[in-house]
MMTF fields as JSON, N, C-alpha, C and O atoms, coordinates in Angstrom:
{
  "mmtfVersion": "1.0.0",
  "mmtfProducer": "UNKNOWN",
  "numBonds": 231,
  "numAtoms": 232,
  "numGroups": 58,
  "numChains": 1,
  "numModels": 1,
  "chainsPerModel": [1],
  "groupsPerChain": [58],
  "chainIdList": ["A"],
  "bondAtomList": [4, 2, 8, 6, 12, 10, 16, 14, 20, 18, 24, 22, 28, 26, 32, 30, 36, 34, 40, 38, 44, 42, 48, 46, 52, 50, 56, 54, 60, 58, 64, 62, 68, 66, 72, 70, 76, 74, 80, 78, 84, 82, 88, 86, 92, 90, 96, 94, 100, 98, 104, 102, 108, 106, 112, 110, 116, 114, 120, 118, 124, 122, 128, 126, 132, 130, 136, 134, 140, 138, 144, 142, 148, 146, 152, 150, 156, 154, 160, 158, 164, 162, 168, 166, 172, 170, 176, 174, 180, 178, 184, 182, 188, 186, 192, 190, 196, 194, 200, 198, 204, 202, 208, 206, 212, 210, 216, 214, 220, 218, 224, 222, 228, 226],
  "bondOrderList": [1, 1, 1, 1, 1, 1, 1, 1, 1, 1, 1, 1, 1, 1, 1, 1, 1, 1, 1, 1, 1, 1, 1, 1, 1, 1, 1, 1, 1, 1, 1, 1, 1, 1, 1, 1, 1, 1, 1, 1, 1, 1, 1, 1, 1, 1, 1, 1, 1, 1, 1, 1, 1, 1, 1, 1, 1],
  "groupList": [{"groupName": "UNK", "atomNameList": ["N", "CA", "C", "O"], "elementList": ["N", "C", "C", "O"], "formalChargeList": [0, 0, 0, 0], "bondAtomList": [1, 0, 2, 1, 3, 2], "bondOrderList": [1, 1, 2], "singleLetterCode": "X", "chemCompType": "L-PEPTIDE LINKING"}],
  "groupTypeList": [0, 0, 0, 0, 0, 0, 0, 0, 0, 0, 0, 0, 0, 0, 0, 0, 0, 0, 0, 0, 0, 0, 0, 0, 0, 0, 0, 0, 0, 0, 0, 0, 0, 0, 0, 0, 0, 0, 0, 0, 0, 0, 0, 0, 0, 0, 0, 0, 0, 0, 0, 0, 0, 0, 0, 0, 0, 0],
  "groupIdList": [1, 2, 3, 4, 5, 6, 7, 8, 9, 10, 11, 12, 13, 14, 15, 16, 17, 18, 19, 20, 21, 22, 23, 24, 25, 26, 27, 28, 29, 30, 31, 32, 33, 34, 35, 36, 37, 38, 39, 40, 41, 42, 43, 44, 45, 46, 47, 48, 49, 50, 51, 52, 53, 54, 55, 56, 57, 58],
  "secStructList": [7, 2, 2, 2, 2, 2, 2, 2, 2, 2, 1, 1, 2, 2, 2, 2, 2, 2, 2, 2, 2, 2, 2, 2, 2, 2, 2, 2, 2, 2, 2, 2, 2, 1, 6, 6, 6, 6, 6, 6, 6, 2, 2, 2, 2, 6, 6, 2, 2, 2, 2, 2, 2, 2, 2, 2, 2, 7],
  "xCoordList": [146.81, 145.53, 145.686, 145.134, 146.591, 146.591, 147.534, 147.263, 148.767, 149.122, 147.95, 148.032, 147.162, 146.637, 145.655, 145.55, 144.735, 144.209, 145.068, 145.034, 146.177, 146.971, 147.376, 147.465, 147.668, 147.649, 146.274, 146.181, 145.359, 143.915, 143.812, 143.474, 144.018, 143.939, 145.083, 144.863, 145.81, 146.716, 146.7, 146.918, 146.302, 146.561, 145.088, 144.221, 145.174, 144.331, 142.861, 141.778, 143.099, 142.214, 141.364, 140.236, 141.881, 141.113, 140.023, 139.066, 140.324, 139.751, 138.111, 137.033, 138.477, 137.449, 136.269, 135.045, 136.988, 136.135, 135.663, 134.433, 135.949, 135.616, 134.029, 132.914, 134.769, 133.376, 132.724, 131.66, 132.65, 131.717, 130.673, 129.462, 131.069, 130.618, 129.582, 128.629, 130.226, 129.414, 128.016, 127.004, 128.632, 127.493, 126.007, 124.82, 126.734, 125.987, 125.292, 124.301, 125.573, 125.286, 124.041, 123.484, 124.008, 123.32, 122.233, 121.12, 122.616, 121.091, 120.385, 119.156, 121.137, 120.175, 119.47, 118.407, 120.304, 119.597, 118.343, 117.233, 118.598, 117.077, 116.049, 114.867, 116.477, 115.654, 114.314, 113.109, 115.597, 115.064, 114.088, 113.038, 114.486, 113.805, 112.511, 111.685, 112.532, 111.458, 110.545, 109.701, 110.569, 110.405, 108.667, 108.138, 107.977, 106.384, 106.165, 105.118, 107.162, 106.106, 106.705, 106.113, 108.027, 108.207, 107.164, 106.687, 107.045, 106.062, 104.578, 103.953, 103.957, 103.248, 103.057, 102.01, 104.023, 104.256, 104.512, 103.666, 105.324, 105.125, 103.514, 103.254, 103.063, 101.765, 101.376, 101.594, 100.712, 100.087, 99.992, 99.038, 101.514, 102.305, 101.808, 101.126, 101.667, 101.254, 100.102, 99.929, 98.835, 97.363, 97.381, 96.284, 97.722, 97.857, 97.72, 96.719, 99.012, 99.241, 98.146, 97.414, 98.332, 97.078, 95.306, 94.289, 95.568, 93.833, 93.667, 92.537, 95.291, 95.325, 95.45, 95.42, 95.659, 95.897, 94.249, 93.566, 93.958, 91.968, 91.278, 90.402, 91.625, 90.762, 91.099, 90.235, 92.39, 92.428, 92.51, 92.772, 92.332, 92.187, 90.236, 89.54, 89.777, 88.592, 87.607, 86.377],
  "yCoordList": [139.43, 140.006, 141.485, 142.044, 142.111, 143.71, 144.043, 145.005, 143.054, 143.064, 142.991, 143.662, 142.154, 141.894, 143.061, 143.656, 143.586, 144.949, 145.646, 146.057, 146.19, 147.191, 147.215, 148.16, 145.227, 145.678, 145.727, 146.425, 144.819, 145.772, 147.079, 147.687, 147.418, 149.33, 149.878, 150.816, 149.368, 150.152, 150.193, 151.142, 148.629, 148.086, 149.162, 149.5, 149.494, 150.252, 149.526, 150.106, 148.347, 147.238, 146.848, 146.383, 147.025, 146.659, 147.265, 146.731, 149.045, 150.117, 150.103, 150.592, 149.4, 149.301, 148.313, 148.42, 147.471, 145.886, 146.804, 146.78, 147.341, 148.24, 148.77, 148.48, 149.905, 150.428, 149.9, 150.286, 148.496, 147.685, 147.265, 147.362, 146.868, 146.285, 147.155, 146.778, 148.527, 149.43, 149.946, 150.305, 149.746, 150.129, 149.116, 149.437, 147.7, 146.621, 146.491, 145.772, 147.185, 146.941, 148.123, 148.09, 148.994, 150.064, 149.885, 150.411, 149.24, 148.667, 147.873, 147.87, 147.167, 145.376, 146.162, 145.789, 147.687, 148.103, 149.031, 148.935, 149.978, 150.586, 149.346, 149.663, 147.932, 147.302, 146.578, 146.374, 146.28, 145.859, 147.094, 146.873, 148.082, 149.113, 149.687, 150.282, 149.308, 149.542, 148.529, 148.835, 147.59, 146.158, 145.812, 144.961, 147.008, 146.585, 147.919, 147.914, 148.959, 150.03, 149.322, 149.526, 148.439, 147.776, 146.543, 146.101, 146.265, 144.671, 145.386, 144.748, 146.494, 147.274, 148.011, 148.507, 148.032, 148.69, 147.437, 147.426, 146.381, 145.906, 144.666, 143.815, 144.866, 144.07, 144.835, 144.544, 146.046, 147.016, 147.629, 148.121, 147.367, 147.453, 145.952, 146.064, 144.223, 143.41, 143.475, 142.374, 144.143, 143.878, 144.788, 144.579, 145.84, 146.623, 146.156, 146.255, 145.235, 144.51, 143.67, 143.735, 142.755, 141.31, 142.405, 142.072, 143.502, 143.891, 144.607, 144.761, 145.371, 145.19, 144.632, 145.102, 143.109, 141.926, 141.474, 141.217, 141.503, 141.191, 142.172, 141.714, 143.361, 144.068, 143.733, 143.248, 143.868, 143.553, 141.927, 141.854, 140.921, 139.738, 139.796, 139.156, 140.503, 140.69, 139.364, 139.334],
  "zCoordList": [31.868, 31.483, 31.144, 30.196, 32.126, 31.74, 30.359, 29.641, 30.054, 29.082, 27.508, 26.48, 27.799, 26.513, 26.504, 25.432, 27.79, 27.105, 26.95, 25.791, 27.695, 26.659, 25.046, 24.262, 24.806, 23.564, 22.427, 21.418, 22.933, 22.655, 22.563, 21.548, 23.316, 23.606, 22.31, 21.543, 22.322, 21.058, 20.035, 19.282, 19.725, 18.028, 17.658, 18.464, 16.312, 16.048, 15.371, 15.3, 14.984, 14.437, 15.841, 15.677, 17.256, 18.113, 18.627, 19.188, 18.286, 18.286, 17.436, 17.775, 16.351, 15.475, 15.729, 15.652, 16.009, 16.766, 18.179, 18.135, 19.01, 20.231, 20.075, 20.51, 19.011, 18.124, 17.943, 18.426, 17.087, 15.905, 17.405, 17.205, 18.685, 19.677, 20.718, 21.4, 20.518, 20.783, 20.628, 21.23, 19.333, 18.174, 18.257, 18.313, 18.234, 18.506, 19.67, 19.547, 21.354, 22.042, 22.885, 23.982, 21.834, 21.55, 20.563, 20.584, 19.885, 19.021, 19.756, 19.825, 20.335, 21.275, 22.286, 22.783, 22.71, 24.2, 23.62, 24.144, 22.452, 21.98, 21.271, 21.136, 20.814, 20.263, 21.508, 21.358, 23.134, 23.987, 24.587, 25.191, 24.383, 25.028, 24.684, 25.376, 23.217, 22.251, 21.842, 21.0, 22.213, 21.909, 21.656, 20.94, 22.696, 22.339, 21.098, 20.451, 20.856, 20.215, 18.647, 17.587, 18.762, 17.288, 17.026, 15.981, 18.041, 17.671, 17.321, 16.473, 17.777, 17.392, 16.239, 15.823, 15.824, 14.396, 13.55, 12.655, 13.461, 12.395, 12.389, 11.539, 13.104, 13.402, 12.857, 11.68, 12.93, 11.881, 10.312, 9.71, 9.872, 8.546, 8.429, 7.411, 8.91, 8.287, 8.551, 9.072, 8.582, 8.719, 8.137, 7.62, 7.655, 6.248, 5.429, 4.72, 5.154, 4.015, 3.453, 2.464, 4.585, 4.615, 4.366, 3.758, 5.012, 3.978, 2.815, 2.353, 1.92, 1.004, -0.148, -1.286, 0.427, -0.732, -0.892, -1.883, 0.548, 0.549, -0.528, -1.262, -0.612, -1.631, -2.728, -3.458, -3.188, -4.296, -4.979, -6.18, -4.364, -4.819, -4.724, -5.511, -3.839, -4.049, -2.955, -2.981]
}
């Protein structure tokens, strides 16, 4: 096991996948964190929408 993170840890392609996971696990934690002021916002951007299609279809 300690062999294979070391060579994780070295190869430089593993470094990147490291990152890519990071990155990912940092979005899921502000998406979870944010989760009612986004569902709040796009509920509002679609009842926008939905009462600007009402005016103009009339």
């Amino acid at each position: 096991m300690m062999n294979l993170l070391e060579k994780i840890w070295r190869d430089e392609d593993a470094v990147g996948v490291v990152e890519l996971i990071l990155i990912l696990v940092v979005i899921i934690g502000l998406v979870v964190i944010f989760k009612n002021q986004m569902t709040s916002l796009v509920n509002k951007i679609f009842s926008s929408v939905t009462n600007g299609t009402k005016k103009i279809t009339g």
